[in-house]
N, CA, C and O of each residue as an XYZ file, in Angstrom:
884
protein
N      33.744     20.513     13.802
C      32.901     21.612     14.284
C      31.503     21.085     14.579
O      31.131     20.422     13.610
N      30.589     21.123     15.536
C      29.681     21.096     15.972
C      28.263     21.927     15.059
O      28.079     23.122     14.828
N      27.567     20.896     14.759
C      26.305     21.462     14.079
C      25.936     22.679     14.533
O      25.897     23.734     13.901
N      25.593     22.418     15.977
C      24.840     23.708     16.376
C      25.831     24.786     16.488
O      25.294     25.465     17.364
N      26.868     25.368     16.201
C      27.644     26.392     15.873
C      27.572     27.292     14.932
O      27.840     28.487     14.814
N      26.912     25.979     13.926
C      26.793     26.762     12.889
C      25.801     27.626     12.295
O      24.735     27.030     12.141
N      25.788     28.654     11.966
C      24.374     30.262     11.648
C      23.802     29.090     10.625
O      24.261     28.140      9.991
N      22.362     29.812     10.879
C      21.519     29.458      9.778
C      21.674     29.887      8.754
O      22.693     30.567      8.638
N      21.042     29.774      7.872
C      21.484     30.109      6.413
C      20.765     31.141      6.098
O      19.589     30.796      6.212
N      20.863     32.619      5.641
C      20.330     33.863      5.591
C      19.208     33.762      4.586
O      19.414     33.523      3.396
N      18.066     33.946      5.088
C      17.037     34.038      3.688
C      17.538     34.236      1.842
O      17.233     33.629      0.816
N      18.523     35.522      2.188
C      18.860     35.846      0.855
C      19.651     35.285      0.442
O      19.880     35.559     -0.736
N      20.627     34.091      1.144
C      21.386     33.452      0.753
C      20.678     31.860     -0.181
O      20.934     31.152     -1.155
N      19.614     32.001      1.008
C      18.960     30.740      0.403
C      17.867     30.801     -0.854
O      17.537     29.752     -1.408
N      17.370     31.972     -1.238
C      16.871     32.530     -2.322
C      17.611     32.376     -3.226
O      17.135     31.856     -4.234
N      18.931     32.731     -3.226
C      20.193     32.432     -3.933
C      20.277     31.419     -4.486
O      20.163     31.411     -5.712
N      20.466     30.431     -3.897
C      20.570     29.062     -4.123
C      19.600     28.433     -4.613
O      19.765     27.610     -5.513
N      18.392     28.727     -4.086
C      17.434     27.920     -4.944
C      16.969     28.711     -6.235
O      16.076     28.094     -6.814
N      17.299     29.829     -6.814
C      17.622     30.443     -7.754
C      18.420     29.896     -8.904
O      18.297     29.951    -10.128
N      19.369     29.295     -7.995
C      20.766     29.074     -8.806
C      21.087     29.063    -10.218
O      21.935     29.694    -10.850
N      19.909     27.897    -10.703
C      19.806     27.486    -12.148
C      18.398     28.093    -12.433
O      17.309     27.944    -11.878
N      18.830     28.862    -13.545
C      17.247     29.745    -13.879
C      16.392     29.020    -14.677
O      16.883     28.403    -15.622
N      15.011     28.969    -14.445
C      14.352     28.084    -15.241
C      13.866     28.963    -16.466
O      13.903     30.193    -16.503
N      13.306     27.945    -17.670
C      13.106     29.021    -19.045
C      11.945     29.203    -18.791
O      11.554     29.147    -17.626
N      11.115     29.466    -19.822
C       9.907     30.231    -20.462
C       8.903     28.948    -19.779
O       8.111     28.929    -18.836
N       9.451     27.745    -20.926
C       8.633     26.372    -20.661
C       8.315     26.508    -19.601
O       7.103     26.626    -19.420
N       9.085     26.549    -18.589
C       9.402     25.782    -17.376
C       7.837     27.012    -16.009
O       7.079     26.723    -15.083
N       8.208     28.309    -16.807
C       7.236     29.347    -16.081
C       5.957     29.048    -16.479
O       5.016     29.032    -15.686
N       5.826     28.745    -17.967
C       4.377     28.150    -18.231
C       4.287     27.205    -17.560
O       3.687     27.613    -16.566
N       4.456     26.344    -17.452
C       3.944     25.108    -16.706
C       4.299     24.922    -15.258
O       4.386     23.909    -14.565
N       4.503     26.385    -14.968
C       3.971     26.720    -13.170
C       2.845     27.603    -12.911
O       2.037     27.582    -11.983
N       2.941     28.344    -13.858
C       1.368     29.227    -14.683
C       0.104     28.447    -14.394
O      -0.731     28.608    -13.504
N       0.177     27.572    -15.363
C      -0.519     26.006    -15.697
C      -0.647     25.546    -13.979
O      -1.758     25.115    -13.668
N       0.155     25.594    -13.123
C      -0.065     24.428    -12.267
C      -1.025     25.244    -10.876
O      -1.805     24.672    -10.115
N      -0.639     26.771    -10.877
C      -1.456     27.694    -10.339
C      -3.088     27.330    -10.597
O      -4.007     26.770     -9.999
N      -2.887     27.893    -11.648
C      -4.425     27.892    -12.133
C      -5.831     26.259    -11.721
O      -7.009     26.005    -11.470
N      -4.265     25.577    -11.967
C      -5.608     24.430    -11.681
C      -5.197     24.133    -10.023
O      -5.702     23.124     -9.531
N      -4.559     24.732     -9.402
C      -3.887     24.287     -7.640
C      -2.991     23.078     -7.538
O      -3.307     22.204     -6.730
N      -2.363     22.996     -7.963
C      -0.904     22.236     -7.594
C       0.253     22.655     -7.178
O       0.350     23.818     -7.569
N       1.055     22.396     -6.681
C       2.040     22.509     -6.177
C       3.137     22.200     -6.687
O       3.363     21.044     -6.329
N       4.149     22.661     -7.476
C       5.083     22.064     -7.904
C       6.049     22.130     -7.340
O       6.236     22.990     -6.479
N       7.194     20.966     -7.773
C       8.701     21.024     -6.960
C       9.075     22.309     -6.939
O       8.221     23.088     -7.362
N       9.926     22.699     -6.634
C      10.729     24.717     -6.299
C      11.828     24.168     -7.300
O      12.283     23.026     -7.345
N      12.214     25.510     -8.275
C      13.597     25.846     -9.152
C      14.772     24.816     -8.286
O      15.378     23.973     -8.948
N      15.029     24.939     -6.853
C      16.154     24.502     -6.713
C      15.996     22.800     -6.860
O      16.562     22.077     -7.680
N      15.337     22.535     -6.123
C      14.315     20.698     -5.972
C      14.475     20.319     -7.791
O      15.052     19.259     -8.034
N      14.069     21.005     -8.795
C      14.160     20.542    -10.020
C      15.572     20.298    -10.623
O      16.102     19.409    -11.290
N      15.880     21.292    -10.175
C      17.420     21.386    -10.069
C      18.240     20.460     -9.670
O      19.226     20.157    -10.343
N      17.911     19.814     -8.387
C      18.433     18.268     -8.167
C      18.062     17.038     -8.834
O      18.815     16.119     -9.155
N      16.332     17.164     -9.068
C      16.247     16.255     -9.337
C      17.074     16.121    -11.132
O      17.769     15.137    -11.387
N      16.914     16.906    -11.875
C      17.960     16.598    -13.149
C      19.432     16.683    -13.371
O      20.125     16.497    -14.371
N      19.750     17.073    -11.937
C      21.201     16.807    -11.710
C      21.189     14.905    -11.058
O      22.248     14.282    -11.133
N      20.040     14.273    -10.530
C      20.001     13.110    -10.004
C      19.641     12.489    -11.171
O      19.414     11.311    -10.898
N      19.499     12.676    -12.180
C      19.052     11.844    -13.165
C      20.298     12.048    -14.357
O      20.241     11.138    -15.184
N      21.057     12.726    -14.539
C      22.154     12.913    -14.998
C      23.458     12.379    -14.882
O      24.305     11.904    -15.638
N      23.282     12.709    -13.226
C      24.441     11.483    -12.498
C      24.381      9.811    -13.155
O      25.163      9.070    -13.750
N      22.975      9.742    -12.655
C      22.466      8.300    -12.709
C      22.377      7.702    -14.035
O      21.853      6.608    -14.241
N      23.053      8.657    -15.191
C      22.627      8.558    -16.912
C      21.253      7.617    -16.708
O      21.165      6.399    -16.867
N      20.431      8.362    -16.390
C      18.671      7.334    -15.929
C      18.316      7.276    -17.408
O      18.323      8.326    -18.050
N      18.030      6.213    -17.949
C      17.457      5.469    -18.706
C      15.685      5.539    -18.898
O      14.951      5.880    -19.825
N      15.435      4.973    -17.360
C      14.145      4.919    -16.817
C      14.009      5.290    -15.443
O      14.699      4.855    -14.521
N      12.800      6.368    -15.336
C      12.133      7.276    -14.186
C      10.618      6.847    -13.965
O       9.872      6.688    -14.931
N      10.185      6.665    -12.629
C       9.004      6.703    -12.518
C       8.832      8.023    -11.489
O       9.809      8.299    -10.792
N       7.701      8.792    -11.380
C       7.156      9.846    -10.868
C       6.047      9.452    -10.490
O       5.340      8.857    -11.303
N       5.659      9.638     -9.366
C       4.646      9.952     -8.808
C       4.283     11.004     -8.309
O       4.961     11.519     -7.419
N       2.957     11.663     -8.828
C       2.511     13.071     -9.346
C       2.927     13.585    -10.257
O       4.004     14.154    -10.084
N       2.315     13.644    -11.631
C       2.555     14.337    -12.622
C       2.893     16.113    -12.783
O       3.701     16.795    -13.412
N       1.624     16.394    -11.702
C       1.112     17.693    -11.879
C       1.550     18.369    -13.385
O       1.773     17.608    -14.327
N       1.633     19.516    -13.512
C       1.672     20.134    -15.032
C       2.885     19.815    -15.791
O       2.881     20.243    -16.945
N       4.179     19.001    -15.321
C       5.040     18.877    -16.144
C       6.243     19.228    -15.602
O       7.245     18.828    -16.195
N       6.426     20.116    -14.262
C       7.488     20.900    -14.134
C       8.638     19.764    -13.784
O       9.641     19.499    -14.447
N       8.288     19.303    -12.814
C       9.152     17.747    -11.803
C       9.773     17.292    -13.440
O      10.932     17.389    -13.842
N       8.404     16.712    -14.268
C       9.026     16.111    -14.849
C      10.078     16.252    -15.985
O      10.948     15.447    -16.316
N       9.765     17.556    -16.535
C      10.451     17.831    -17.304
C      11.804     18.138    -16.913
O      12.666     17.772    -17.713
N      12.232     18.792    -15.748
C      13.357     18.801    -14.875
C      14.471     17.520    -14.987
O      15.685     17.531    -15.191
N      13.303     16.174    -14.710
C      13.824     15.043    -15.128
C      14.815     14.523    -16.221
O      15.974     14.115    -16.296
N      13.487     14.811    -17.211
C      13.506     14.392    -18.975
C      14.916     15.340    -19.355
O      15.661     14.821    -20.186
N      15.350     16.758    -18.777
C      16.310     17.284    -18.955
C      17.957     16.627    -18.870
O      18.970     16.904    -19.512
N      17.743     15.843    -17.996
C      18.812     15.393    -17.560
C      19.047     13.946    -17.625
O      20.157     13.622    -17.204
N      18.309     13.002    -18.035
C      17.658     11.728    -18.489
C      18.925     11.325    -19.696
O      19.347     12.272    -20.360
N      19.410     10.165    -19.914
C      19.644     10.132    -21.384
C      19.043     10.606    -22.837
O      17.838     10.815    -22.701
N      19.365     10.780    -23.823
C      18.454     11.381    -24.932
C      17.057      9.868    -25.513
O      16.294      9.872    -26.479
N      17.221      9.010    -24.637
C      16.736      8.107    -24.942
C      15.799      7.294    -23.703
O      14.948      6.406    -23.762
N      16.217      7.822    -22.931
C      15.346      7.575    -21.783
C      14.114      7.820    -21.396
O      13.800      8.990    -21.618
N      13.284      7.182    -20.903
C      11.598      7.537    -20.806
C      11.161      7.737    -19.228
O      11.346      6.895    -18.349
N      10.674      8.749    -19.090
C       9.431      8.968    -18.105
C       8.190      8.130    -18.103
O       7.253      7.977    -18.886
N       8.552      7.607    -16.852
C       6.325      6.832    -16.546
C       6.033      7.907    -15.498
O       6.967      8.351    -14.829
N       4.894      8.309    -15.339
C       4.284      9.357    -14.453
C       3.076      9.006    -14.665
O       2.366      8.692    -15.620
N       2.970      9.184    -13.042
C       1.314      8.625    -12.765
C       0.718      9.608    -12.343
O       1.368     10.616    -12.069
N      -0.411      9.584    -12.209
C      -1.326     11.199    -11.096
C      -2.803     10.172    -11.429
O      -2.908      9.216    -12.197
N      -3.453     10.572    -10.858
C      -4.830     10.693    -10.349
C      -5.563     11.401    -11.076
O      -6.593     10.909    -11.537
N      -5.256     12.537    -11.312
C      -6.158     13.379    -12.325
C      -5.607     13.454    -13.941
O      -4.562     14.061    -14.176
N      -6.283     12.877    -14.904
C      -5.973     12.842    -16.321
C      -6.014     14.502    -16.880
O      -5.362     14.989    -17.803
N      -6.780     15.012    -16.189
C      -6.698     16.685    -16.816
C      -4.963     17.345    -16.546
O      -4.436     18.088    -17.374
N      -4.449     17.020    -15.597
C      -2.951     17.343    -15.154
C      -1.816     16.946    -15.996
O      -0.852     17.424    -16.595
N      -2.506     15.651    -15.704
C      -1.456     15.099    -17.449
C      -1.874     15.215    -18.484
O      -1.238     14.518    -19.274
N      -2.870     15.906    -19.061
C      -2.605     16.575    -20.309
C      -2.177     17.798    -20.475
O      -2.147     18.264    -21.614
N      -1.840     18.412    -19.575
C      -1.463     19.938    -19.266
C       0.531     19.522    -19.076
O       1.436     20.037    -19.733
N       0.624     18.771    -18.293
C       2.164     18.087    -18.751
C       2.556     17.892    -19.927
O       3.411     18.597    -20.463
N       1.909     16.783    -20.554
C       2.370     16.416    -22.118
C       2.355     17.776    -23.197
O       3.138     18.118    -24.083
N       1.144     18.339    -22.703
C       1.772     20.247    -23.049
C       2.762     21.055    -22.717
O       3.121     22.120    -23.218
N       3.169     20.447    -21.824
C       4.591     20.965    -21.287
C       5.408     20.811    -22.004
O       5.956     21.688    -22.673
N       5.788     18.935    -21.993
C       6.471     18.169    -22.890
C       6.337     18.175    -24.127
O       6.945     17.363    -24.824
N       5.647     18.946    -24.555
C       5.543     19.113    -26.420
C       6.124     20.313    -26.370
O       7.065     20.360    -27.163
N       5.938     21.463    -25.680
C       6.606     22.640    -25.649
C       7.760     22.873    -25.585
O       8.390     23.868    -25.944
N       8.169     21.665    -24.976
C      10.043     21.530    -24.660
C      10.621     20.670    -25.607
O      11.773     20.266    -25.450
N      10.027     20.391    -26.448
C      10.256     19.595    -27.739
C      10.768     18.035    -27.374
O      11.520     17.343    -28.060
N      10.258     17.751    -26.334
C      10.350     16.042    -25.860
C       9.513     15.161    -26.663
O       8.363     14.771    -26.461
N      10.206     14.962    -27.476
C       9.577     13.327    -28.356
C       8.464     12.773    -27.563
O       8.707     13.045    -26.387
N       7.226     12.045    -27.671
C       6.315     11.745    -26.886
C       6.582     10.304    -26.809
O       6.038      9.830    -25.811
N       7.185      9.490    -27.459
C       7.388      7.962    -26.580
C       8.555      9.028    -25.487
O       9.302      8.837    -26.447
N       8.847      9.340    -25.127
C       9.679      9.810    -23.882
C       8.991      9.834    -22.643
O       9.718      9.599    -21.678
N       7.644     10.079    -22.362
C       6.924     10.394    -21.649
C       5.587      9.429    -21.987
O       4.765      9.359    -22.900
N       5.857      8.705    -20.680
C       4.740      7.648    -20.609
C       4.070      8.256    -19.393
O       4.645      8.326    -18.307
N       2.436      8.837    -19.677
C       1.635      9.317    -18.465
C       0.656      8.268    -18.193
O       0.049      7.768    -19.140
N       0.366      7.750    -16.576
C      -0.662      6.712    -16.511
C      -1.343      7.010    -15.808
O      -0.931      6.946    -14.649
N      -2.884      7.550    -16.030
C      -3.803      8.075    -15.377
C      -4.047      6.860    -14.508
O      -4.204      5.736    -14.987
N      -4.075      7.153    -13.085
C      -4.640      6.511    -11.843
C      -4.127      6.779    -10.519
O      -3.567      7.822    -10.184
N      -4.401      5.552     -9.626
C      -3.984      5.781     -8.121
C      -2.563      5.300     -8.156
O      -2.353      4.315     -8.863
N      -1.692      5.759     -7.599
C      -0.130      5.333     -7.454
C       0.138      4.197     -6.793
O       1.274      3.811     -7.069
N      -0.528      3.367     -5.897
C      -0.698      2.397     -5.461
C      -1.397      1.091     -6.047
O      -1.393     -0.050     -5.585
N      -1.961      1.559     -7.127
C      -2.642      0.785     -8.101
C      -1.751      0.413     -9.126
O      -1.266     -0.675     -9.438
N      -1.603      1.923     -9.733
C      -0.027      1.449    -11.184
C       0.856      1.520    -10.369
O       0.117      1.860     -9.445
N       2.071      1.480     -9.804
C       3.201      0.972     -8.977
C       3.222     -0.717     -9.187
O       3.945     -1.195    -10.061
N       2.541     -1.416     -8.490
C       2.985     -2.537     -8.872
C       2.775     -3.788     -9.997
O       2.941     -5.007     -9.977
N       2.244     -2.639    -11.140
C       2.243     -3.420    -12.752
C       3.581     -2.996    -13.218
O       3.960     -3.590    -14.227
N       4.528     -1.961    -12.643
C       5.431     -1.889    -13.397
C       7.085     -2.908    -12.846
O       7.344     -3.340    -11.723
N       7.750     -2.992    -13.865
C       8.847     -3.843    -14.016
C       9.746     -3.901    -12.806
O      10.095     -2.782    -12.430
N      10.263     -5.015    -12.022
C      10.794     -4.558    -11.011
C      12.648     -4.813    -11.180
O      12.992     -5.773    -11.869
N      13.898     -3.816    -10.451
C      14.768     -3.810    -10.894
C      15.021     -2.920    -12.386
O      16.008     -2.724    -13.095
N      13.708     -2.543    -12.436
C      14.087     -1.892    -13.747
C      14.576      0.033    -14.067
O      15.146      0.671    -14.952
N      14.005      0.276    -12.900
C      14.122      1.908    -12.881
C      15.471      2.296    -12.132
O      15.841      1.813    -11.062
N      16.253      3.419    -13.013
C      17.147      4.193    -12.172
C      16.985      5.387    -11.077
O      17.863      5.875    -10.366
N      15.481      5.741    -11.158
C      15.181      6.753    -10.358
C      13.671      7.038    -10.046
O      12.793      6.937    -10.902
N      13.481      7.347     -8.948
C      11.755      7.026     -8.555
C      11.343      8.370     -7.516
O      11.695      8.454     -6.340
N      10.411      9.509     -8.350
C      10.369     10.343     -7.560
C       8.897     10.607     -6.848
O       8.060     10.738     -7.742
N       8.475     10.693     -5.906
C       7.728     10.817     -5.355
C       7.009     12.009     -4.537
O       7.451     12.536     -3.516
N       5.834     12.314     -5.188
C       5.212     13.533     -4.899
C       4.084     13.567     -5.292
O       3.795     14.363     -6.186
N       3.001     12.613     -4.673
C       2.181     12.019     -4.004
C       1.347     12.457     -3.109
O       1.299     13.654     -2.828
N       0.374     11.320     -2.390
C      -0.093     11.686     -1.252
C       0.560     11.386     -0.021
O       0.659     10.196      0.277
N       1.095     12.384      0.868
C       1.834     12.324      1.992
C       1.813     11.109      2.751
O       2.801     10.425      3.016
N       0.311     10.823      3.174
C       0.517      9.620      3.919
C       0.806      8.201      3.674
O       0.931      7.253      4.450
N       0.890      8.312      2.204
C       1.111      6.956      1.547
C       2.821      7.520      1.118
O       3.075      7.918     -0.019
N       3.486      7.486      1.818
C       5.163      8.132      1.555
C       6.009      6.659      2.120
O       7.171      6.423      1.790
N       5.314      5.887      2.882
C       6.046      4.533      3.389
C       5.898      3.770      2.175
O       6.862      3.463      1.474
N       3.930      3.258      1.749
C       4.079      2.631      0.681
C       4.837      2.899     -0.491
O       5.381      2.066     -1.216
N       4.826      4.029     -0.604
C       5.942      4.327     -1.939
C       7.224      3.987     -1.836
O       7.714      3.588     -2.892
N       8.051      4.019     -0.753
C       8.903      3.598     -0.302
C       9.030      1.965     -1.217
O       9.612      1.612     -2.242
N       8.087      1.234     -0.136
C       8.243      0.032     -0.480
C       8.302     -0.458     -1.854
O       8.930     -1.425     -2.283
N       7.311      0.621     -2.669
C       7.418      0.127     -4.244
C       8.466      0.738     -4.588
O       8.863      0.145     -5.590
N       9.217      1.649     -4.333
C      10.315      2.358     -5.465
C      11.630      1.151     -4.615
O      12.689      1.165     -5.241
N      11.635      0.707     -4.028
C      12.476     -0.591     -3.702
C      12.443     -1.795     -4.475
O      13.350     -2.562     -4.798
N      11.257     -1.804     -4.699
C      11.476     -2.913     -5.394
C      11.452     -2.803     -6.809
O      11.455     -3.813     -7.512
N      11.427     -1.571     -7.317
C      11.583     -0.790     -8.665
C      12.270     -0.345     -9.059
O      12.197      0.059    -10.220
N      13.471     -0.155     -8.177
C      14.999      0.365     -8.464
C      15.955     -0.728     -8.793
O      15.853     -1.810     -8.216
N      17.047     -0.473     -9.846
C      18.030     -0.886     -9.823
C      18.724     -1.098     -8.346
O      18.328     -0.466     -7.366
N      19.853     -2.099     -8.282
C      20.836     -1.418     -7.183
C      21.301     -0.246     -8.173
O      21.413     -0.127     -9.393
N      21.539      0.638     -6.935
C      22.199      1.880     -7.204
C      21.354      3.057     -7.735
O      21.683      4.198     -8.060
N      20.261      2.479     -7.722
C      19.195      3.634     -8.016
C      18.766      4.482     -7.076
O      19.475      4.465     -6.070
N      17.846      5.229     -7.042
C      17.397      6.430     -5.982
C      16.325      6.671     -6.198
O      15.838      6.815     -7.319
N      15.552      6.789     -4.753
C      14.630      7.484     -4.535
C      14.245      8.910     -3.584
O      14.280      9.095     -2.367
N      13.972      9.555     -4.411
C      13.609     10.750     -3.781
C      12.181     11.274     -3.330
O      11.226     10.894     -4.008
N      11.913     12.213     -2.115
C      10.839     12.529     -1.746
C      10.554     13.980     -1.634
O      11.138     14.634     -0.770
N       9.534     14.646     -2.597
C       9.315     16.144     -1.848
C       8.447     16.392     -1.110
O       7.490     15.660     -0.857
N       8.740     17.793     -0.532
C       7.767     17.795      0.949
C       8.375     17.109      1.769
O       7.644     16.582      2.607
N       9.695     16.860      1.876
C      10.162     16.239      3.509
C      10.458     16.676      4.658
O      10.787     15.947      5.594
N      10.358     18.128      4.717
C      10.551     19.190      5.729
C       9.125     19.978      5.687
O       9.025     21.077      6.233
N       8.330     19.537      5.202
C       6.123     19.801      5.046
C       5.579     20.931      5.714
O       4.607     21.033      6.463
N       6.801     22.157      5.087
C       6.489     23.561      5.604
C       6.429     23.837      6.918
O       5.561     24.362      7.614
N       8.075     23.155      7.264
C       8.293     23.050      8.496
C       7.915     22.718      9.724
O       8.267     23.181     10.809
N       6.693     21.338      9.286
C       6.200     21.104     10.539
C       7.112     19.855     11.076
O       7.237     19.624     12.278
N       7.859     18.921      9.849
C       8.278     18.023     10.514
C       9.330     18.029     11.982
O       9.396     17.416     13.048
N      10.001     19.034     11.329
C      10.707     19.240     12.907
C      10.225     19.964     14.125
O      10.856     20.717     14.867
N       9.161     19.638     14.170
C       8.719     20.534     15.400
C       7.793     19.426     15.735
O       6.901     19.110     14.947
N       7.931     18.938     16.648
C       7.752     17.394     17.491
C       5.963     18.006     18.189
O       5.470     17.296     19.066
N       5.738     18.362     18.059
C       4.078     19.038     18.281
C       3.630     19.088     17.456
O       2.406     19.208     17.509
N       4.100     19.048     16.511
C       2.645     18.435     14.977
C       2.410     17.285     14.947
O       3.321     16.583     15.384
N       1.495     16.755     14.585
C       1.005     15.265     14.813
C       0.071     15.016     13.874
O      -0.396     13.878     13.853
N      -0.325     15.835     13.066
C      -1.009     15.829     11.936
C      -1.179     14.006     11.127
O      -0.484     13.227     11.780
N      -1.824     13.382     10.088
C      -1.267     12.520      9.770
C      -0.260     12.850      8.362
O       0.719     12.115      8.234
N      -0.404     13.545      7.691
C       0.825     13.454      6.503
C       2.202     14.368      7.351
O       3.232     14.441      6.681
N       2.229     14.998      8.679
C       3.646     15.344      8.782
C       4.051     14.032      9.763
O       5.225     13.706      9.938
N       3.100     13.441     10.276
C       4.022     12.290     11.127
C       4.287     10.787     10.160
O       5.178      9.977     10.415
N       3.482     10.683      9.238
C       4.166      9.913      7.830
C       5.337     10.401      7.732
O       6.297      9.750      8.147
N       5.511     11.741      7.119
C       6.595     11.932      6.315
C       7.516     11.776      7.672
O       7.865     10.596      7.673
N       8.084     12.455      8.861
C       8.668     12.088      9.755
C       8.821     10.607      9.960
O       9.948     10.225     10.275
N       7.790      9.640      9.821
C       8.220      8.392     10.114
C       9.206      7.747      8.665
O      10.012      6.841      8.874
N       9.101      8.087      7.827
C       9.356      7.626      6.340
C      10.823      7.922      7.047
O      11.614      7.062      7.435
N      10.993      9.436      7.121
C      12.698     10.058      7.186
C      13.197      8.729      8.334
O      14.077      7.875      8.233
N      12.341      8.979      9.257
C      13.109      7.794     10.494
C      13.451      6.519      9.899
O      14.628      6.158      9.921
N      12.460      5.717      9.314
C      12.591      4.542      8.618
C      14.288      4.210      7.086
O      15.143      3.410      6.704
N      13.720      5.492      6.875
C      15.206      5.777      5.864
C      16.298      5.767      6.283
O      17.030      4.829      5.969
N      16.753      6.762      7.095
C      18.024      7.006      7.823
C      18.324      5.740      8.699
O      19.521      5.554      8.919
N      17.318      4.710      9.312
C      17.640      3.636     10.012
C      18.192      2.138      9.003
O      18.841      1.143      9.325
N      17.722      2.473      8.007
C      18.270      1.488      7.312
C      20.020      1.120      6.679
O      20.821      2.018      6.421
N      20.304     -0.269      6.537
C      21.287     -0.183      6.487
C      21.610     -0.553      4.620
O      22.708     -0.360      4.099
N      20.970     -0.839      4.230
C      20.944     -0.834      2.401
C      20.624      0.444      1.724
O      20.959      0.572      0.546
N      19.926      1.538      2.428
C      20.075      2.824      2.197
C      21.155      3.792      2.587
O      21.531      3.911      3.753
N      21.620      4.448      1.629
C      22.263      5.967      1.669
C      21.661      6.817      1.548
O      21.000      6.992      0.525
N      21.673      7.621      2.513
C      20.176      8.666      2.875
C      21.211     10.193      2.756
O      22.403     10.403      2.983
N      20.145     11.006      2.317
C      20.440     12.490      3.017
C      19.087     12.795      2.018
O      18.498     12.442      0.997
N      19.092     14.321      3.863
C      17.391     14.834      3.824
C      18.433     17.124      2.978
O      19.296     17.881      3.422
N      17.812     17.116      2.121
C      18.014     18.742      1.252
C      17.418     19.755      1.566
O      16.221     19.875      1.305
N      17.881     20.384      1.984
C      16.931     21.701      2.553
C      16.821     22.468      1.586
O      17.258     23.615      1.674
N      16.262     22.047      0.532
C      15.989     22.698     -0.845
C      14.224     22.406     -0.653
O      13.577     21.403     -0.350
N      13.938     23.490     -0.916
C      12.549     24.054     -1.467
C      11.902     23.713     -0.193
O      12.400     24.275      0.782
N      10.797     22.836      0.061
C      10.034     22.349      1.059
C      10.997     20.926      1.518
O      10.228     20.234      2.185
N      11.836     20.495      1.461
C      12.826     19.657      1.798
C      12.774     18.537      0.676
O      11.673     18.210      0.233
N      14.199     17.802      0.095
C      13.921     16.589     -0.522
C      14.644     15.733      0.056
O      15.784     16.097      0.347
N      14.283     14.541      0.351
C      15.001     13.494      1.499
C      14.824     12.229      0.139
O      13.816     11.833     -0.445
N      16.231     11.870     -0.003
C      17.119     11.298     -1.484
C      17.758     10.022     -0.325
O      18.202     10.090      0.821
N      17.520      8.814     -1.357
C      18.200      7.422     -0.787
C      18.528      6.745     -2.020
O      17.952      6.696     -3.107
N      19.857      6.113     -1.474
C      20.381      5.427     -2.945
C      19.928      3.734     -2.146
O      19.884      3.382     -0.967
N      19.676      3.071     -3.327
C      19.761      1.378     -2.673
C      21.025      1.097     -3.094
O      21.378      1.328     -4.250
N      21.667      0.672     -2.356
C      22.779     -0.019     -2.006
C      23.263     -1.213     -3.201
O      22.418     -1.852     -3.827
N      24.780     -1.401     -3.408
C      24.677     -2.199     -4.562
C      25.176     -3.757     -3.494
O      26.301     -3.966     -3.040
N      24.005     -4.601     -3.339
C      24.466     -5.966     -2.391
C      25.313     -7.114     -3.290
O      24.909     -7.453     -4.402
N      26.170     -7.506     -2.865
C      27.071     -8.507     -3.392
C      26.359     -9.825     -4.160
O      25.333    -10.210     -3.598
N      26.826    -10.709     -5.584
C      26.274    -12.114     -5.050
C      26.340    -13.003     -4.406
O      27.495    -13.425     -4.351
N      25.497    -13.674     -3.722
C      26.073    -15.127     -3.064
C      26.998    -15.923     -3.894
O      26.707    -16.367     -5.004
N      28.397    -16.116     -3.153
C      29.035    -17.583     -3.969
C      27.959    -18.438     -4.262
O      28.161    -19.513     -4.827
């Protein structure tokens, strides 16, 4: 059957869905929390993947980029092994202490959650490479390539990286925005889907999440 055949997906259907899995109490405080100081957090359904992607992946180790109040991450930490740790970076140290309030609220052990106040381009490449099962990114838009490049070389094979904001309130598909963070994120998706060590698909969950696995490459005899 042909894409374009197919109906769009009915508002209330898609309310539905990103509904799906109800978030708790925690989870409303620390969107409460993320209001108040202006952040943006992933959407119910987007969290929803991402701790179904970290579950799959029995992730061990996660890096995040953007802390904001906790929600992304705790989504994570949900679905994480019982032993597995979060690194999360942000820019603003006031955000991540409003997280680790999150994470105390949800009764997450605190070696679980490693927060590193700075620029993501700065801590990215002190950390271990080959070592992470999952690398989420939610960031500054126009730096969505460089992140790229570091969660590559920060992943396991077989690890994943994910991006939110990949559909950037619908400007990416509409070839007349030219903005610089929607023609990043558009170039990132192009760059992804062209590769051949990536397994790509872009989610029409929340503001979009566009998910790539690295590929598991053979050894040389």
């Amino acid at each position: 059957m042909s894409t374009s055949s197919l109906p769009p997906v009915a508002p209330a259907s898609w309310t539905f869905a990103e509904s799906f899995v109800v978030e708790d109490e925690i989870l409303a405080a620390a969107r409460a929390r993320a209001q108040e100081v202006g952040v943006s957090p992933i959407g119910s359904g987007g969290g929803a993947m991402l701790r179904f992607l970290a579950s799959v992946l029995d992730a061990r180790a996660v890096v995040e980029i953007g802390t904001g109040t906790g929600v992304s991450g705790l989504w994570m930490l949900r679905g994480m092994r019982s032993d597995g740790v979060l690194t999360t970076v942000d820019i603003e140290a006031e955000h991540q202490r409003l997280a680790r309030q999150t994470f105390t609220d949800a009764g997450i052990a605190p070696q679980r959650a490693r927060t590193i106040s700075g620029a993501a381009l700065d801590v990215l490449p002190r950390l271990t490479d080959g070592h992470y099962d999952l690398v989420f990114c939610d960031g500054d838009k126009a730096e969505y390539s460089a992140y790229l490049a570091e969660a590559l070389r920060l992943l396991r094979p077989g690890g994943v990286v994910a991006f939110d904001n990949a559909l950037w309130h619908d400007r990416v598909a509409d070839p007349a925005q030219r903005d610089e963070e929607t023609t990043a994120i558009r170039e990132l998706g192009r760059t992804i889907a062209a590769r051949d060590d990536l397994v790509s698909v872009l989610l029409p969950i929340g503001d979009g999440l566009l998910c790539a696995k690295k590929v598991w490459v053979p050894e040389a005899d």
